[in-house]
Every structure is written in C-alpha cells, then in structure tokens.
MILOVEX-638729 format. One record per residue: residue number from 1; residue in three letters; x, y, z of N, C-alpha, C in turn. Coordinates in nm, 2 decimals, decimal comma, m for minus. Each point is the difference from the previous one (the first is absolute). Layout:
<atoms>
[atom NUM ala [X Y Z] [X Y Z] [X Y Z]] ...
</atoms>
This chain:
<atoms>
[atom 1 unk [1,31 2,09 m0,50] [m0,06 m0,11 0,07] [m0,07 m0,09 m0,10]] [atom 2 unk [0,09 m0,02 m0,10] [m0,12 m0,12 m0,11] [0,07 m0,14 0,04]] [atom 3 unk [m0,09 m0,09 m0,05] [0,07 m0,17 0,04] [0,03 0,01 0,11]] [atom 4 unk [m0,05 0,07 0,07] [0,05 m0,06 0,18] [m0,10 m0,14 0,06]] [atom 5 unk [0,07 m0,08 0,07] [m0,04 m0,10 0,04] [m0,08 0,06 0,14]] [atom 6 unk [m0,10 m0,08 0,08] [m0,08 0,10 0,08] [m0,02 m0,12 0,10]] [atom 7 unk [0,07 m0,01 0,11] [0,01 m0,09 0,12] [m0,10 0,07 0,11]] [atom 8 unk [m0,02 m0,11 0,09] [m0,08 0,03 0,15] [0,02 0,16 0,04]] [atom 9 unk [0,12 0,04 m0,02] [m0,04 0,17 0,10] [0,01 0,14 m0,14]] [atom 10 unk [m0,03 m0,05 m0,09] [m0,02 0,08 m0,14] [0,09 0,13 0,00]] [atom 11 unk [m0,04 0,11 m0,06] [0,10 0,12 m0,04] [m0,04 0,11 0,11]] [atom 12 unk [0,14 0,03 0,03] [0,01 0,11 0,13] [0,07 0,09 m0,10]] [atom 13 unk [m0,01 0,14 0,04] [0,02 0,15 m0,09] [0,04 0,09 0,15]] [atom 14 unk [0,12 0,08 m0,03] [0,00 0,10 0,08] [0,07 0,15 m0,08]] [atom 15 unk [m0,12 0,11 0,00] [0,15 0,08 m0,01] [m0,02 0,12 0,12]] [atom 16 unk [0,09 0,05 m0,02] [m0,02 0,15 0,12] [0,05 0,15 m0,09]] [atom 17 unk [m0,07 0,10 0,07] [0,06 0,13 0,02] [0,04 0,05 0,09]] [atom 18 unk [0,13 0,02 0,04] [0,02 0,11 0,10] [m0,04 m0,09 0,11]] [atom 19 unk [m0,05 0,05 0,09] [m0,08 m0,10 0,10] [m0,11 m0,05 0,03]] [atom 20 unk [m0,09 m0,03 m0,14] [m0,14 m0,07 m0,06] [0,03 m0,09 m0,05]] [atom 21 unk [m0,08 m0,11 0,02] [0,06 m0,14 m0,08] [m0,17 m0,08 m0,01]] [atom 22 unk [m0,03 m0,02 m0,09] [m0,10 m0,07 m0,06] [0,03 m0,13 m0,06]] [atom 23 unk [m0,06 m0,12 0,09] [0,03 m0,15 m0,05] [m0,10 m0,06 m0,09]] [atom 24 unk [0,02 m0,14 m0,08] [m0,11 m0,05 m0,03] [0,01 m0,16 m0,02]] [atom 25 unk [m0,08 m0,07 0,05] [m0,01 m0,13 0,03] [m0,10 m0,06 m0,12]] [atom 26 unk [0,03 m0,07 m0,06] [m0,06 m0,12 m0,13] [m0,03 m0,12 0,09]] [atom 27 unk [m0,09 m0,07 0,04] [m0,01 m0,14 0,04] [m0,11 m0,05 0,02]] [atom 28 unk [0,00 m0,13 0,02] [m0,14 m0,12 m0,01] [0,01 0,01 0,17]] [atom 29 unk [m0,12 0,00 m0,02] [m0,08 m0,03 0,18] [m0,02 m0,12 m0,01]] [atom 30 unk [m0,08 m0,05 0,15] [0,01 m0,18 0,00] [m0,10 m0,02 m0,04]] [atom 31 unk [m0,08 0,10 m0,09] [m0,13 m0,08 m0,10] [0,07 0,00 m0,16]] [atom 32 unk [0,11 0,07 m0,03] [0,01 m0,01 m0,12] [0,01 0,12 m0,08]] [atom 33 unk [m0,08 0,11 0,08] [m0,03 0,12 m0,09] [0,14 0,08 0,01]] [atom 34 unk [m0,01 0,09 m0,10] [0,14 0,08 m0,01] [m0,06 0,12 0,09]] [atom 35 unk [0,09 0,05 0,06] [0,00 0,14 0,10] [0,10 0,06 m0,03]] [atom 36 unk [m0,01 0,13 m0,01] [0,11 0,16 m0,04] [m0,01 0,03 0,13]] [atom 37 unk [0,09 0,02 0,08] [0,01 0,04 0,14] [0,10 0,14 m0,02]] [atom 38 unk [m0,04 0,13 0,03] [0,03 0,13 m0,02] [0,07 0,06 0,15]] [atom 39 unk [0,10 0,09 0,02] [0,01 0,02 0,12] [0,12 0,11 m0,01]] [atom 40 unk [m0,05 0,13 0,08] [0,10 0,14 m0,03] [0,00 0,03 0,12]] [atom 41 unk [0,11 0,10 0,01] [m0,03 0,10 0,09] [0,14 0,03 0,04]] [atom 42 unk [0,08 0,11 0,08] [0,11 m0,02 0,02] [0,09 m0,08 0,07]] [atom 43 unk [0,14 0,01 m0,01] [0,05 m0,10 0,11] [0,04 0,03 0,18]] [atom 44 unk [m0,03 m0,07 0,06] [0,01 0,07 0,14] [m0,06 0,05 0,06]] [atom 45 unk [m0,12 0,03 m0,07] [m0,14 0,11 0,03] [m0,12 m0,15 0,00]] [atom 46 unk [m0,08 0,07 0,14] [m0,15 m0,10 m0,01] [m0,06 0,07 m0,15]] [atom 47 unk [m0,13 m0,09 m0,04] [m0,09 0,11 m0,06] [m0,04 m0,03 m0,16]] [atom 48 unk [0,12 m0,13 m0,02] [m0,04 m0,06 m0,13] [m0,11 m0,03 m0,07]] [atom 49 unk [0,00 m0,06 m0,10] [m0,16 m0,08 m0,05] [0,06 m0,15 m0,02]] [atom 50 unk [m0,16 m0,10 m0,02] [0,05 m0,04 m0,08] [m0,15 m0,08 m0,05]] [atom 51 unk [0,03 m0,02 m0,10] [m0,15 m0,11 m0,07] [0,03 m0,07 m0,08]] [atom 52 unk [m0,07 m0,11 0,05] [m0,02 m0,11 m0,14] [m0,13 0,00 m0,10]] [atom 53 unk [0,04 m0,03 m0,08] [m0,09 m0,04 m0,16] [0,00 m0,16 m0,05]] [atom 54 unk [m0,12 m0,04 0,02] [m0,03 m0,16 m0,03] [0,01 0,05 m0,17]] [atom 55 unk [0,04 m0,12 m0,09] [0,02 0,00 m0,14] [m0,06 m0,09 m0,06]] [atom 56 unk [m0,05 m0,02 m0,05] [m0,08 m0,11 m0,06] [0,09 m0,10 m0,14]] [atom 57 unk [0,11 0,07 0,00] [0,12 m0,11 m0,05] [0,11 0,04 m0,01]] [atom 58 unk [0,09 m0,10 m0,04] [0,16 0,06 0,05] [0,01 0,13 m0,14]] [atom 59 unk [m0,07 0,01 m0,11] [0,02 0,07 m0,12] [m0,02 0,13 0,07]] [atom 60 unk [m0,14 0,03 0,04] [m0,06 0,12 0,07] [0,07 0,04 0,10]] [atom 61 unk [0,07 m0,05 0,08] [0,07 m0,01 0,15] [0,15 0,10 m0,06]] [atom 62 unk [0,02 m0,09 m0,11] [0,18 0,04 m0,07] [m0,03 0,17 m0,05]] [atom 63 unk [m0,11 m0,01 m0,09] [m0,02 0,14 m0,06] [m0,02 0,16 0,10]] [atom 64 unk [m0,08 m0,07 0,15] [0,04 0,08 0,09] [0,12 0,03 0,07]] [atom 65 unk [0,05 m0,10 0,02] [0,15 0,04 0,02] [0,10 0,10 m0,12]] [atom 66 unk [m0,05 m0,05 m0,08] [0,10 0,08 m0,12] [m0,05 0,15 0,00]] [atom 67 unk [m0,13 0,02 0,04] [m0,05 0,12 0,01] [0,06 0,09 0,08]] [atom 68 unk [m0,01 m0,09 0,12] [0,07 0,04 0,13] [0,14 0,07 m0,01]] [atom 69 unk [0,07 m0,07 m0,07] [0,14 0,01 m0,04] [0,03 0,10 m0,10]] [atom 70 unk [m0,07 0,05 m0,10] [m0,04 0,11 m0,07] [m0,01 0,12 0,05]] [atom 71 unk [m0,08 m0,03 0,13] [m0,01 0,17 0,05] [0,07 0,01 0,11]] [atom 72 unk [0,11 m0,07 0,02] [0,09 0,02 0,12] [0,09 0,05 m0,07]] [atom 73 unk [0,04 m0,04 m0,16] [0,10 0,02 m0,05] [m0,05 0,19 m0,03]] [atom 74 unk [m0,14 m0,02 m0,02] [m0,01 0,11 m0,06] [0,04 0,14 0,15]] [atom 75 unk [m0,02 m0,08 0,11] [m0,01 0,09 0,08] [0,12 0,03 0,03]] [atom 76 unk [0,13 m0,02 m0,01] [0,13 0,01 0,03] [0,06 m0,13 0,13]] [atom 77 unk [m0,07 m0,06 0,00] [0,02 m0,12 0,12] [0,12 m0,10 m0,12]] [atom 78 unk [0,08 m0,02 0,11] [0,10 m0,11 m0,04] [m0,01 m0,17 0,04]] [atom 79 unk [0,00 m0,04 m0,15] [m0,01 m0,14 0,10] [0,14 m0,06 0,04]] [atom 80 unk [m0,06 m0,11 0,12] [0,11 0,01 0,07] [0,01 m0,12 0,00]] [atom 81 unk [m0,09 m0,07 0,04] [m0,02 m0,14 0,01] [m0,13 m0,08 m0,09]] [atom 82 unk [0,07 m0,09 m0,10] [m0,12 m0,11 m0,07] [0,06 m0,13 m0,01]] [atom 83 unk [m0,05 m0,07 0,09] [0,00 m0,14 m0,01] [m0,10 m0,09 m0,05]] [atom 84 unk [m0,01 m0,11 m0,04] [m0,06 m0,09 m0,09] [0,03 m0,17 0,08]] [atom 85 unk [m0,09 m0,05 0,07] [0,01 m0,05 0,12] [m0,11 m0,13 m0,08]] 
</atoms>
C-alpha cells in the first residue's frame, strides 16, 4: 500500500478465516479527521463487533491499519479484499 492516492471513501481491507472475517475501513469524516473503522465476527451469525478509532492524522490512522494487517496476517486470516478508493 505505498503511493496510493486516497479519494472520498479511503482504504477498505478484508480478510477471512474459515467462517470469521475481520474488515477495516481507512476514511475522513465530514470534519476531516481520519477514522479506522474495525469490524469481525462470523458470517451468517448475529454477534459481531465493531469500533471506530478517531486518528489525529492520515500518518497515525495508516500505521494502525498496517498494524491491523500485521496481526491478521499473523493470525492465519486471509486477505481477501483491499481496495484503495
């Protein structure tokens, strides 16, 4: 994800295991701030989570995501879907 250009609906992330799938949303709210929007749980099943993290810049915002993405990998989760929007 370097040099990526970062439009109105920012970086969406998906990967899954099996039938767990953990997303993650990169984007500006309509004040400007960057928000990590987190959200698991299985497919089909009530019972998910999900939370947002206000970021205090797109730098800080990116490095959580990368974190995010670190421990999915580390966890055996596949990604499935990353778009750049």
């Amino acid at each position: 994800m370097n040099n990526e250009t970062i439009v109105a609906d920012g970086i969406r992330m998906r990967w899954e295991k099996g039938i767990q799938y953990y997303e993650a949303h990169l984007y500006q709210d309509l004040f400007g701030d960057w928000v990590l929007t987190r959200a698991w749980g299985r497919r089909g099943l009530r019972g998910g989570r999900i939370v947002h993290t206000a970021c205090g810049s797109y730098n800080c915002a990116k490095q959580q995501l990368t974190t995010v993405q670190e421990q999915q990998e580390r966890r055996g989760y596949m990604l499935v879907l990353n778009l750049i929007r």
